[in-house]
C-alpha positions as CSV (number, residue, x, y, z in Angstrom):
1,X,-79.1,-19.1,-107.3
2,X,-76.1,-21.3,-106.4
3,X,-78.2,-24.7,-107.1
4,X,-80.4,-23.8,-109.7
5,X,-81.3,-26.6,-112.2
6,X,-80.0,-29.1,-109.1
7,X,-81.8,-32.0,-107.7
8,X,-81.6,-32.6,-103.9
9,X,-82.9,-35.3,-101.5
10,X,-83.0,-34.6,-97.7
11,X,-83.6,-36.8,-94.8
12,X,-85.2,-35.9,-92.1
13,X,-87.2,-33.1,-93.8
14,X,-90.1,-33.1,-91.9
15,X,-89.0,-30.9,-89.1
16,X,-85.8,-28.6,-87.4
17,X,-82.7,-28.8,-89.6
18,X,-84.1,-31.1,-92.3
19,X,-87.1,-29.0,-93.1
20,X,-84.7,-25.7,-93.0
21,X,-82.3,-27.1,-95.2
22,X,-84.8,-28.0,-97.8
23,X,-86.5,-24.8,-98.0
24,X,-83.4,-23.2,-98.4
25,X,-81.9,-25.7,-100.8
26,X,-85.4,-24.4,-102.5
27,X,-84.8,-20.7,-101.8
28,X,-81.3,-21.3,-103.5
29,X,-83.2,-22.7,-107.0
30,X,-83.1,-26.8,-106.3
31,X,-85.9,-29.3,-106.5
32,X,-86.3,-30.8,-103.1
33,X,-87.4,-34.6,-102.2
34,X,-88.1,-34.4,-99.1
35,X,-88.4,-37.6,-97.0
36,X,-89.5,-38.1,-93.6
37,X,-90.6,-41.3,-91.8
38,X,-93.5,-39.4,-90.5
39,X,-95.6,-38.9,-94.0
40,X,-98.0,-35.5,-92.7
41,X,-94.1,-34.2,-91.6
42,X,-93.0,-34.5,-94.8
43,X,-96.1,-33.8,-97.4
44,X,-95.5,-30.1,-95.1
45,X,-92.2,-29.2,-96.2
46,X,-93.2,-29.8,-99.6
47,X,-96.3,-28.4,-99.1
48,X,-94.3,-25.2,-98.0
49,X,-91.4,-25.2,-100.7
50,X,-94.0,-25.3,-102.9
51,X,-96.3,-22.3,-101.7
52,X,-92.3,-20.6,-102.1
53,X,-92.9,-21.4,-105.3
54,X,-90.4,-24.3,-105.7
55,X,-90.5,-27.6,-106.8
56,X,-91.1,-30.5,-104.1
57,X,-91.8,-34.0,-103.8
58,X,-92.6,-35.7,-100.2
59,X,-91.3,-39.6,-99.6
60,X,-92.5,-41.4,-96.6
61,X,-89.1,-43.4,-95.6
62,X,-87.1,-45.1,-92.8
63,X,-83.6,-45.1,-93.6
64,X,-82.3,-48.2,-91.8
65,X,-84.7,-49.8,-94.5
66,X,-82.2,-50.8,-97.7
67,X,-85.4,-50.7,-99.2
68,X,-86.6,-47.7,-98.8
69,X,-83.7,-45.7,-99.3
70,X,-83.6,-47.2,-103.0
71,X,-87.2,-45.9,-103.2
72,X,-86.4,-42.5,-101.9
73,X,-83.4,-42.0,-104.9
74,X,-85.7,-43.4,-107.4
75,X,-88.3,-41.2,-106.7
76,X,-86.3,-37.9,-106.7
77,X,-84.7,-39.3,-110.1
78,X,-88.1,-40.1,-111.5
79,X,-89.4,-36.5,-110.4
80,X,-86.4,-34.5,-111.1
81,X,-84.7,-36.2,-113.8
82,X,-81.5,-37.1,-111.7
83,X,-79.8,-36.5,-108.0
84,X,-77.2,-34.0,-107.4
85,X,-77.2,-33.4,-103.7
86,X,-78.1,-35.4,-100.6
87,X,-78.0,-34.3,-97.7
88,X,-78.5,-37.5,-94.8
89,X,-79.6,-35.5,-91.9
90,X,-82.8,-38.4,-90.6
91,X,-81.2,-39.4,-87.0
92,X,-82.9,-39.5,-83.6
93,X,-82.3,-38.5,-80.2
94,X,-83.1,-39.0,-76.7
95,X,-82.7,-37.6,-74.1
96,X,-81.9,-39.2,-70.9
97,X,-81.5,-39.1,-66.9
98,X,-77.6,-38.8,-67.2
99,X,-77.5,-39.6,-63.2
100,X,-79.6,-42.9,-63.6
101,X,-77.6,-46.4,-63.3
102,X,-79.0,-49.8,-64.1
């Protein structure tokens, strides 16, 4: 297992590419924070790394808030006794009418 022993935080682990990433950052041996700004989203993927049989912590978090990414890193040090990987994947999208003009 390629990241055994490792610590990793991802962003926008409560769904898509975030939650894949962290289960298989868990499937490959690492502890997972996973952080969401949707708190169920989140508390899922751990939830799920964790019936795997890894090791998972869930963080509600925005990350345009300075704040709460400092939170975010101390909680994954504090659980997992340090921070190897990140992987900043939180973004949104939307979709729009590509023909409308204000």
């Amino acid at each position: 297992m390629r990241l055994e022993r490792k610590s990793s935080l991802v962003t926008g682990a409560g769904s898509g590419i975030g939650r894949q990433t962290s289960l298989l950052f868990a499937r490959e041996g690492a502890a997972v924070t996973a952080v969401d700004i949707d708190a169920a989203s989140a508390k899922e993927t751990a939830r799920l790394i964790e019936k795997e049989g890894g090791r998972a912590t869930a963080v509600t978090a925005d990350v345009s808030c300075a704040a709460d990414c400092a939170r975010m890193v101390e909680v994954a040090e504090r659980a997992f006794g340090g921070l190897h990987v990140l992987f900043n994947n939180a973004g949104i999208s939307h979709i729009d009418d590509g023909d409308a003009v204000e």
